[in-house]
C-alpha positions in Angstrom: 36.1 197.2 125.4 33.1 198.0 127.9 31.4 201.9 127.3 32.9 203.9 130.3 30.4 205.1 133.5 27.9 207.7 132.6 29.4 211.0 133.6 27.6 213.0 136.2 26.7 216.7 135.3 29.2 219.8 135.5 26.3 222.4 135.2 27.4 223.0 131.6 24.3 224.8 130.4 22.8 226.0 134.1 20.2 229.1 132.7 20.7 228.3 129.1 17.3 227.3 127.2 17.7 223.9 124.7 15.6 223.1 121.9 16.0 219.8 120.3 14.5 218.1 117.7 13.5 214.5 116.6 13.8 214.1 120.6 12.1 211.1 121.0 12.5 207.5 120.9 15.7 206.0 122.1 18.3 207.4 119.7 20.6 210.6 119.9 18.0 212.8 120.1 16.3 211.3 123.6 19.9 211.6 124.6 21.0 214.9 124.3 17.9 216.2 126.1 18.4 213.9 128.7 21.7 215.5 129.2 20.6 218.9 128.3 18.5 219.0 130.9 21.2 217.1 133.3 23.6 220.4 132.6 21.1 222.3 134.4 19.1 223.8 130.5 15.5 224.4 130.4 13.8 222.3 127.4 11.8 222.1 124.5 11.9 218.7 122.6 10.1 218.1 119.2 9.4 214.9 117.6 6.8 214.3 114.4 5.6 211.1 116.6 3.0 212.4 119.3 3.1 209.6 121.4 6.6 209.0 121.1 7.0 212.5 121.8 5.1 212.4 125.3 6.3 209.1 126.9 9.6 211.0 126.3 8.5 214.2 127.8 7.5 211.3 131.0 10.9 209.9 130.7 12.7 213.1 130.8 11.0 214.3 134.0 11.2 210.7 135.6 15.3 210.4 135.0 16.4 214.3 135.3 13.5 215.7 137.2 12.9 218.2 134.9 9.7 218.3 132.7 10.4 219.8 129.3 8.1 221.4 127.0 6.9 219.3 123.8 6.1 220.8 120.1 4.8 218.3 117.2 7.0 219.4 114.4 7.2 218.0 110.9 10.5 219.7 109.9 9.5 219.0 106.1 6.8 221.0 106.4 7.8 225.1 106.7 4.6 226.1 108.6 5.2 223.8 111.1 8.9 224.7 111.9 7.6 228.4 112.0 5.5 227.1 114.6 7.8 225.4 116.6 10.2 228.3 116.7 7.1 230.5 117.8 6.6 227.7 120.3 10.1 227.9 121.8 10.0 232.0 122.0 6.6 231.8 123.8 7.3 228.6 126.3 11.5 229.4 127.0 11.5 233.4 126.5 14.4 232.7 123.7 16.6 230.1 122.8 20.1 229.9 123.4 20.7 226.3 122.1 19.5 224.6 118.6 20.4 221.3 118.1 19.0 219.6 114.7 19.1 216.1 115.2 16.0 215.5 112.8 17.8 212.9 110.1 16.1 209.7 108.0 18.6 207.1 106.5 17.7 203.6 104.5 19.7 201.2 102.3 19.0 201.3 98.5 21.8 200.9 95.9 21.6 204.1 93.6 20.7 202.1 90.3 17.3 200.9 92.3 17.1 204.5 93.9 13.8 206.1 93.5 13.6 210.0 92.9 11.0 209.7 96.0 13.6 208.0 97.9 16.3 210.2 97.4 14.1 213.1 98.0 12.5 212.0 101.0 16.4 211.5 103.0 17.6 214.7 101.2 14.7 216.8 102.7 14.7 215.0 106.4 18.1 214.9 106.8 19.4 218.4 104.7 17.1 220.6 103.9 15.0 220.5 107.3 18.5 221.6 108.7 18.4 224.6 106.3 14.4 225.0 107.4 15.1 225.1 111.1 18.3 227.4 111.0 16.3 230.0 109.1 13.9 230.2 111.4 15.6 230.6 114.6 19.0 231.8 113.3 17.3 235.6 112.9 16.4 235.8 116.8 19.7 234.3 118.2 21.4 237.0 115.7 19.9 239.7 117.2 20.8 239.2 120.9 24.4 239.1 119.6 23.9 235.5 121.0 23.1 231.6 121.1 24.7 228.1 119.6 23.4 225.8 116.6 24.2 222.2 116.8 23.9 220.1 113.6 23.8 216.1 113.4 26.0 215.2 110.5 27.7 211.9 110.2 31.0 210.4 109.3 28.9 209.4 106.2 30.0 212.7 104.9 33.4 211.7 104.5 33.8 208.2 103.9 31.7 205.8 101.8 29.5 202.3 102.3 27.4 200.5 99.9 23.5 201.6 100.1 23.9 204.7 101.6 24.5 207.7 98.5 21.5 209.3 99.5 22.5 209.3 103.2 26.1 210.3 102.3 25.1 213.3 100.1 22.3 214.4 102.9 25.3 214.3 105.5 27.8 215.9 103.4 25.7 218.3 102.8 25.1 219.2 106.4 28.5 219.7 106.8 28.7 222.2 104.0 26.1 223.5 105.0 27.6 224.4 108.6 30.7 225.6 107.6 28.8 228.2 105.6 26.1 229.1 107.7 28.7 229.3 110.8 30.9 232.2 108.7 27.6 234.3 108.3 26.1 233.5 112.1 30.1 234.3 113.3 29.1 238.7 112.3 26.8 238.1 115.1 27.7 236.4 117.6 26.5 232.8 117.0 28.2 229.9 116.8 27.2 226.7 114.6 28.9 223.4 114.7 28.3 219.7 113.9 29.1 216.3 115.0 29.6 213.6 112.8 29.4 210.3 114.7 30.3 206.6 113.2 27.7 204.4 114.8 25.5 204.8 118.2 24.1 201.6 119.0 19.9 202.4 120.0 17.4 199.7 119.7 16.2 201.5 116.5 19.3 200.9 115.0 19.3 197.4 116.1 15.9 196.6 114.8 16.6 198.4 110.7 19.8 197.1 110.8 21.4 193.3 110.5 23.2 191.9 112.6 26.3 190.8 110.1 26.6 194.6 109.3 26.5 196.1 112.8 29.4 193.4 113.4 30.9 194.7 110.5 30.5 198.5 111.3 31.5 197.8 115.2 34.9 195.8 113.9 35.8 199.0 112.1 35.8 201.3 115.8 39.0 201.1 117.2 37.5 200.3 121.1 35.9 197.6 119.0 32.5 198.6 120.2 29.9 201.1 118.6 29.5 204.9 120.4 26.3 205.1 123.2 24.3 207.4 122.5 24.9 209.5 125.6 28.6 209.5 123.9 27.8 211.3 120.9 25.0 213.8 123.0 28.6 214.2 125.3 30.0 215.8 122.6 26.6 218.1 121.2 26.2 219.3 124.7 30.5 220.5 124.7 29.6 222.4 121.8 26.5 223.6 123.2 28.2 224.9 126.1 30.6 228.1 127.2 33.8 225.5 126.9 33.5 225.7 123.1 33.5 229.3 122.8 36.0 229.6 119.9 34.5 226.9 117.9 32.3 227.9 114.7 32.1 226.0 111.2 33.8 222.7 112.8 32.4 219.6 112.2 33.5 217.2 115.4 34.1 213.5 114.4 32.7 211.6 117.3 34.4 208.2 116.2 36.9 205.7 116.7 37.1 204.5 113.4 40.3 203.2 112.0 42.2 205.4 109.4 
Protein backbone atom coordinates (compact mmCIF):
# COMPACT_ATOMS: atom_id res chain seq x y z
CA UNK A 1 0.00 0.00 0.00
CA UNK A 2 1.37 3.44 -1.37
CA UNK A 3 1.91 6.43 1.71
CA UNK A 4 -1.16 8.69 1.25
CA UNK A 5 -0.72 12.62 -0.25
CA UNK A 6 1.08 14.95 2.03
CA UNK A 7 -1.55 16.91 3.92
CA UNK A 8 -1.70 20.60 3.49
CA UNK A 9 -1.55 22.79 6.64
CA UNK A 10 -4.67 23.55 9.11
CA UNK A 11 -2.72 26.46 10.92
CA UNK A 12 -2.34 24.10 13.84
CA UNK A 13 0.38 26.04 15.72
CA UNK A 14 -0.29 29.76 13.90
CA UNK A 15 1.68 32.18 16.94
CA UNK A 16 3.05 29.29 18.81
CA UNK A 17 7.05 29.22 19.05
CA UNK A 18 8.77 25.34 18.25
CA UNK A 19 11.91 24.20 19.34
CA UNK A 20 13.21 21.02 18.01
CA UNK A 21 16.05 19.15 18.39
CA UNK A 22 18.39 16.72 16.42
CA UNK A 23 16.61 18.74 13.45
CA UNK A 24 18.70 18.04 10.78
CA UNK A 25 19.34 15.55 8.30
CA UNK A 26 16.53 13.73 6.71
CA UNK A 27 14.94 11.78 9.58
CA UNK A 28 12.01 12.74 12.04
CA UNK A 29 13.48 15.53 13.27
CA UNK A 30 13.85 17.57 9.63
CA UNK A 31 10.25 16.56 9.58
CA UNK A 32 8.55 17.89 12.20
CA UNK A 33 10.08 21.32 11.72
CA UNK A 34 9.19 21.21 8.35
CA UNK A 35 5.74 20.84 9.46
CA UNK A 36 6.03 22.99 12.42
CA UNK A 37 6.73 25.70 10.53
CA UNK A 38 3.95 24.59 7.79
CA UNK A 39 1.26 25.02 10.97
CA UNK A 40 2.12 28.56 10.90
CA UNK A 41 5.01 28.10 14.42
CA UNK A 42 8.01 30.21 14.56
CA UNK A 43 11.33 27.90 14.86
CA UNK A 44 14.36 27.08 16.53
CA UNK A 45 16.04 23.81 15.26
CA UNK A 46 19.23 22.31 16.93
CA UNK A 47 21.40 19.62 15.63
CA UNK A 48 25.17 18.71 17.08
CA UNK A 49 26.17 18.65 13.18
CA UNK A 50 26.87 22.31 12.01
CA UNK A 51 26.69 21.78 8.57
CA UNK A 52 23.96 19.52 8.67
CA UNK A 53 22.27 21.92 10.83
CA UNK A 54 22.53 24.93 8.20
CA UNK A 55 21.69 23.15 4.81
CA UNK A 56 18.59 22.40 6.96
CA UNK A 57 18.02 25.78 8.16
CA UNK A 58 18.32 26.42 3.75
CA UNK A 59 15.88 23.68 3.24
CA UNK A 60 13.41 24.81 5.73
CA UNK A 61 13.14 28.34 4.29
CA UNK A 62 13.29 26.95 0.58
CA UNK A 63 10.15 24.38 1.20
CA UNK A 64 7.97 26.45 3.97
CA UNK A 65 9.29 29.93 3.42
CA UNK A 66 10.06 30.32 6.71
CA UNK A 67 13.74 30.75 7.96
CA UNK A 68 14.21 29.25 11.45
CA UNK A 69 16.66 29.99 13.98
CA UNK A 70 19.66 27.38 14.37
CA UNK A 71 21.49 26.50 17.96
CA UNK A 72 24.51 23.85 17.97
CA UNK A 73 23.54 21.72 20.90
CA UNK A 74 25.29 18.65 22.18
CA UNK A 75 22.39 17.49 24.43
CA UNK A 76 25.03 15.25 26.37
CA UNK A 77 26.72 18.03 27.36
CA UNK A 78 24.58 20.24 30.31
CA UNK A 79 26.24 23.59 29.42
CA UNK A 80 25.25 23.39 26.15
CA UNK A 81 21.52 22.56 26.58
CA UNK A 82 21.57 25.57 29.08
CA UNK A 83 22.61 27.38 26.22
CA UNK A 84 20.27 26.39 23.86
CA UNK A 85 17.37 27.07 26.17
CA UNK A 86 18.90 30.61 26.66
CA UNK A 87 19.06 30.67 22.93
CA UNK A 88 15.40 29.90 22.36
CA UNK A 89 14.25 32.68 25.26
CA UNK A 90 16.45 35.32 23.56
CA UNK A 91 15.64 34.45 19.57
CA UNK A 92 11.54 33.32 20.14
CA UNK A 93 10.65 35.49 23.41
CA UNK A 94 9.52 31.93 25.04
CA UNK A 95 8.75 28.61 23.98
CA UNK A 96 5.47 27.15 23.75
CA UNK A 97 6.55 23.78 22.08
CA UNK A 98 9.60 21.20 23.03
CA UNK A 99 9.93 18.42 21.02
CA UNK A 100 13.09 16.06 21.97
CA UNK A 101 13.72 14.06 19.08
CA UNK A 102 17.55 13.82 19.92
CA UNK A 103 17.90 9.69 20.02
CA UNK A 104 21.20 7.30 18.90
CA UNK A 105 20.40 3.51 18.32
CA UNK A 106 22.97 0.59 17.03
CA UNK A 107 22.87 -3.19 16.93
CA UNK A 108 25.09 -5.15 19.50
CA UNK A 109 23.93 -8.30 21.17
CA UNK A 110 24.14 -7.65 25.16
CA UNK A 111 26.88 -10.42 25.78
CA UNK A 112 29.33 -8.21 23.20
CA UNK A 113 27.83 -4.92 24.69
CA UNK A 114 30.37 -2.52 25.93
CA UNK A 115 29.69 -0.37 29.12
CA UNK A 116 30.68 2.61 26.57
CA UNK A 117 28.09 1.38 24.31
CA UNK A 118 25.38 1.15 26.47
CA UNK A 119 26.19 4.38 28.01
CA UNK A 120 26.62 6.33 25.02
CA UNK A 121 22.57 5.28 23.68
CA UNK A 122 21.43 5.54 27.39
CA UNK A 123 22.68 9.22 27.54
CA UNK A 124 21.56 10.31 23.83
CA UNK A 125 18.54 8.82 23.80
CA UNK A 126 17.33 9.03 27.85
CA UNK A 127 19.01 11.06 29.77
CA UNK A 128 19.41 14.15 27.27
CA UNK A 129 15.45 13.94 27.42
CA UNK A 130 15.77 14.42 31.21
CA UNK A 131 18.66 17.30 30.43
CA UNK A 132 16.44 19.19 28.05
CA UNK A 133 13.07 18.98 30.13
CA UNK A 134 14.86 20.52 33.07
CA UNK A 135 15.86 23.19 31.48
CA UNK A 136 12.98 24.55 29.73
CA UNK A 137 10.26 22.76 31.84
CA UNK A 138 10.77 25.76 34.72
CA UNK A 139 9.91 28.64 32.12
CA UNK A 140 6.86 26.95 30.45
CA UNK A 141 5.70 26.17 34.27
CA UNK A 142 5.60 29.56 35.04
CA UNK A 143 3.42 31.05 32.37
CA UNK A 144 0.87 28.42 33.42
CA UNK A 145 1.73 27.20 29.84
CA UNK A 146 3.45 25.24 26.84
CA UNK A 147 3.67 21.43 25.45
CA UNK A 148 6.73 18.82 25.67
CA UNK A 149 6.91 16.29 22.92
CA UNK A 150 9.14 13.23 23.57
CA UNK A 151 10.45 10.66 20.81
CA UNK A 152 10.05 7.26 22.26
CA UNK A 153 9.68 4.18 20.23
CA UNK A 154 7.62 1.08 20.06
CA UNK A 155 11.04 -0.45 21.20
CA UNK A 156 9.77 0.30 24.60
CA UNK A 157 7.26 -2.21 24.41
CA UNK A 158 8.13 -4.91 22.36
CA UNK A 159 11.54 -6.68 21.81
CA UNK A 160 14.14 -7.52 18.68
CA UNK A 161 17.45 -8.98 18.75
CA UNK A 162 20.45 -6.21 19.13
CA UNK A 163 18.63 -3.61 20.39
CA UNK A 164 18.55 -3.90 24.69
CA UNK A 165 20.29 -0.77 24.93
CA UNK A 166 17.86 0.96 22.58
CA UNK A 167 14.82 -0.80 24.23
CA UNK A 168 15.83 0.23 27.78
CA UNK A 169 16.67 4.02 26.42
CA UNK A 170 13.05 4.03 24.85
CA UNK A 171 11.32 2.51 27.72
CA UNK A 172 12.77 4.74 29.68
CA UNK A 173 11.51 7.70 27.87
CA UNK A 174 8.27 6.53 28.29
CA UNK A 175 8.54 6.34 32.07
CA UNK A 176 10.01 9.04 32.08
CA UNK A 177 6.94 11.07 30.43
CA UNK A 178 4.35 9.55 32.29
CA UNK A 179 6.15 11.00 35.41
CA UNK A 180 7.33 14.19 34.33
CA UNK A 181 3.67 14.80 32.67
CA UNK A 182 1.87 14.27 36.39
CA UNK A 183 4.30 17.00 37.93
CA UNK A 184 4.25 19.54 34.61
CA UNK A 185 0.01 18.82 34.75
CA UNK A 186 0.05 21.38 38.60
CA UNK A 187 1.06 23.86 35.97
CA UNK A 188 -0.36 23.90 33.15
CA UNK A 189 1.97 21.88 30.74
CA UNK A 190 1.36 19.05 28.96
CA UNK A 191 4.08 16.30 28.02
CA UNK A 192 3.49 13.43 25.77
CA UNK A 193 5.41 10.92 23.51
CA UNK A 194 5.22 9.07 20.34
CA UNK A 195 6.41 5.81 19.88
CA UNK A 196 6.75 5.01 16.17
CA UNK A 197 7.58 1.37 14.56
CA UNK A 198 9.81 2.31 11.62
CA UNK A 199 10.16 5.68 9.41
CA UNK A 200 11.84 4.94 6.39
CA UNK A 201 14.83 8.13 5.87
CA UNK A 202 17.84 7.51 3.90
CA UNK A 203 19.78 7.26 7.23
CA UNK A 204 17.86 4.41 8.16
CA UNK A 205 18.39 2.89 4.85
CA UNK A 206 22.11 3.40 4.79
CA UNK A 207 22.69 1.66 8.92
CA UNK A 208 20.33 -0.63 8.21
CA UNK A 209 20.14 -3.99 5.77
CA UNK A 210 18.07 -4.60 3.50
CA UNK A 211 16.82 -8.32 4.72
CA UNK A 212 15.78 -6.59 8.05
CA UNK A 213 13.94 -3.45 6.76
CA UNK A 214 11.98 -6.32 4.68
CA UNK A 215 11.57 -7.96 7.76
CA UNK A 216 10.47 -4.89 9.94
CA UNK A 217 8.20 -3.51 6.92
CA UNK A 218 6.39 -7.16 6.66
CA UNK A 219 5.46 -6.78 10.26
CA UNK A 220 3.27 -3.11 9.45
CA UNK A 221 -0.02 -3.99 8.71
CA UNK A 222 -0.14 -1.41 5.34
CA UNK A 223 2.82 -3.59 4.63
CA UNK A 224 4.96 -0.53 4.20
CA UNK A 225 7.15 1.41 6.89
CA UNK A 226 5.72 5.11 8.36
CA UNK A 227 7.19 8.48 6.28
CA UNK A 228 8.55 10.52 8.28
CA UNK A 229 6.17 13.31 7.82
CA UNK A 230 3.71 10.51 9.28
CA UNK A 231 5.20 10.22 12.50
CA UNK A 232 6.00 14.39 12.72
CA UNK A 233 1.81 14.28 11.81
CA UNK A 234 1.31 12.96 14.96
CA UNK A 235 4.19 15.25 17.22
CA UNK A 236 2.66 18.19 15.72
CA UNK A 237 -1.30 16.80 17.00
CA UNK A 238 0.10 16.70 20.25
CA UNK A 239 1.84 19.88 19.89
CA UNK A 240 -1.24 21.59 19.03
CA UNK A 241 -4.57 23.01 20.91
CA UNK A 242 -6.53 19.56 19.49
CA UNK A 243 -4.71 17.57 22.18
CA UNK A 244 -5.62 19.68 25.03
CA UNK A 245 -6.59 16.86 27.39
CA UNK A 246 -3.66 14.73 26.65
CA UNK A 247 -0.64 14.51 29.36
CA UNK A 248 1.51 11.35 30.24
CA UNK A 249 0.31 9.39 26.94
CA UNK A 250 2.66 7.81 25.00
CA UNK A 251 0.93 7.75 21.16
CA UNK A 252 1.94 4.50 19.15
CA UNK A 253 2.42 5.71 15.69
CA UNK A 254 2.41 2.15 14.16
CA UNK A 255 0.65 -0.39 12.14
CA UNK A 256 2.30 -3.22 13.53
CA UNK A 257 0.42 -6.46 13.86
CA UNK A 258 -0.70 -7.62 17.39
Amino acid sequence: MNAPAYPPPRGLLAGKTVVVTAAAGTGIGYAVARRAAEEGARLLISDIHERRLGEAAERLAAETGHTPLTCLCDVTVEEQVQSLHAAALAGLGHVDVLINNAGLGGEVPVVDMTDAQWSRVLDVTLTSVFRMTRAFLPAMQARGSGVIVNNASVLGWRAQKGQAHYAAAKAGVMAFTRCSALEAADHGVRINAVAPSIAMHPFLAKVTSDELLGQLAAREAFGRPAEVWEVANVMIFLASDLASYLTGEVISVSSQRA
